[in-house]
Structure formats: C-alpha cells, structure tokens
N, C-alpha and C positions, 0 to 999 in steps of 0.2 A: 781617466782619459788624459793623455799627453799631448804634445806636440813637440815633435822632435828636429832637431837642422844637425844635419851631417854630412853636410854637401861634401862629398870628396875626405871625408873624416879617411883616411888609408894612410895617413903617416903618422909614426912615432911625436907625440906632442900636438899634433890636428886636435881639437875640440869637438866637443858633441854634447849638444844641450835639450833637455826634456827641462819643460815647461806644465804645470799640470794646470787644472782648471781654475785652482786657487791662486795663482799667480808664482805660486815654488818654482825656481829654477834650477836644477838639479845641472851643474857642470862637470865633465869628463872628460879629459885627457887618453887619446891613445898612447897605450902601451904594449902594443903589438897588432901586425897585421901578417895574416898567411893567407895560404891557397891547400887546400885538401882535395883529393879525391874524392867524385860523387859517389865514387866505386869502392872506398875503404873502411869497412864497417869501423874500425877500432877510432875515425874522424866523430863518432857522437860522444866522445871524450873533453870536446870542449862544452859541454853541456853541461858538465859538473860542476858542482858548488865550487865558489872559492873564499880565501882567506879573507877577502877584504870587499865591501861596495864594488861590483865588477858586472856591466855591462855587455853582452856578447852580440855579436850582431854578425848575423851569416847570410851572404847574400850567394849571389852566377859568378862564374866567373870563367876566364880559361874559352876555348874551343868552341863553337855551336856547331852542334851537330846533329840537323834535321832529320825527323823520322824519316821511316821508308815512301809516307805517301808524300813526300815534302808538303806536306800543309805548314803554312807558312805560321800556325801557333805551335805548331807539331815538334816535338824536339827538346834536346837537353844540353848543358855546361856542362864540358869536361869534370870541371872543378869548382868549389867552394870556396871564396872569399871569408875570412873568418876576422872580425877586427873586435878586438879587445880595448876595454876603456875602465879607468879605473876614476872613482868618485874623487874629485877635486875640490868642491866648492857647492853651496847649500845658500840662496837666496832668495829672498821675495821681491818680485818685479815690479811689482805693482796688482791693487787689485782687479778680479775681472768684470767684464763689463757687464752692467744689468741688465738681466734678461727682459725682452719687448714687452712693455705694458697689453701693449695691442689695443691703447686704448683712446 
C-alpha cells in the first residue's frame, strides 16, 4: 500500500511522491504529459515496459459527453490524460506509526 500526492503533477518537472507503509518515499519527476483518444486502440502502447523506473498514470480528460439517458453518472471523456514520471529520488521519512494497542 502507498500513498501518493500528485496534485496537479501535468507539467514537465511537477513531482509525484509514493510514500509506502514503511515510511520509503519513492520521488518522481514529470517527464511527459499527453492527451490520447479513448477511441484509439494503438493509446494501450503506453502500457509497456520501459527502460528505466517510470510511473504511468492515466487519468479523463478532454470533452464530457453524457450518455443518451443523461444520467448524471452516465457518460464518457473524449480523451485520456497520460502523465509520465520518471524515478528521481529513494528515501526514508520516518517510521510508521504504531499500530493501536487497543488497550
């Protein structure tokens, strides 16, 4: 389990930090952000392996465009936000806290 902060991570050099339960801080640097078609099969290409520690995070993005019943959960993003991060930095924060005696 992590915990991640990537508030607004969408620019070149933004940060994006995973924290895990031991207290590791895993920090990452953007090194690319795009938009893909939800409609472009050949877009599950950023899925693949890469050369080095690299992070992928695909989020909506683009257009909303409500189904036919317009149900207000109903409905899809044009497009795909695709933001790339690459591993920068490897630290311990501190340790986590002890779990409730309960007693």
């Amino acid at each position: 389990r992590a915990v991640v902060w990537a508030r607004n991570a969408r620019q070149t050099g933004d940060t994006i930090k995973l924290r895990a339960d031991d207290g590791t801080e895993l920090g990452y640097a953007v090194s690319d952000s795009f938009l893909v078609s939800a409609e472009d099969p050949s877009a599950l290409q950023v899925m693949q392996p890469t050369p080095t520690d690299t992070i992928t995070l695909i989020t909506c993005d683009g257009a909303w465009i409500p189904d036919a019943n317009n149900d207000v959960a109903g409905g899809d993003y044009t497009d795909r936000r695709v933001v790339r991060a690459t591993l920068v930095s490897i630290s311990t924060v501190g340790q986590p806290p002890a779990p409730n005696s309960g007693g």
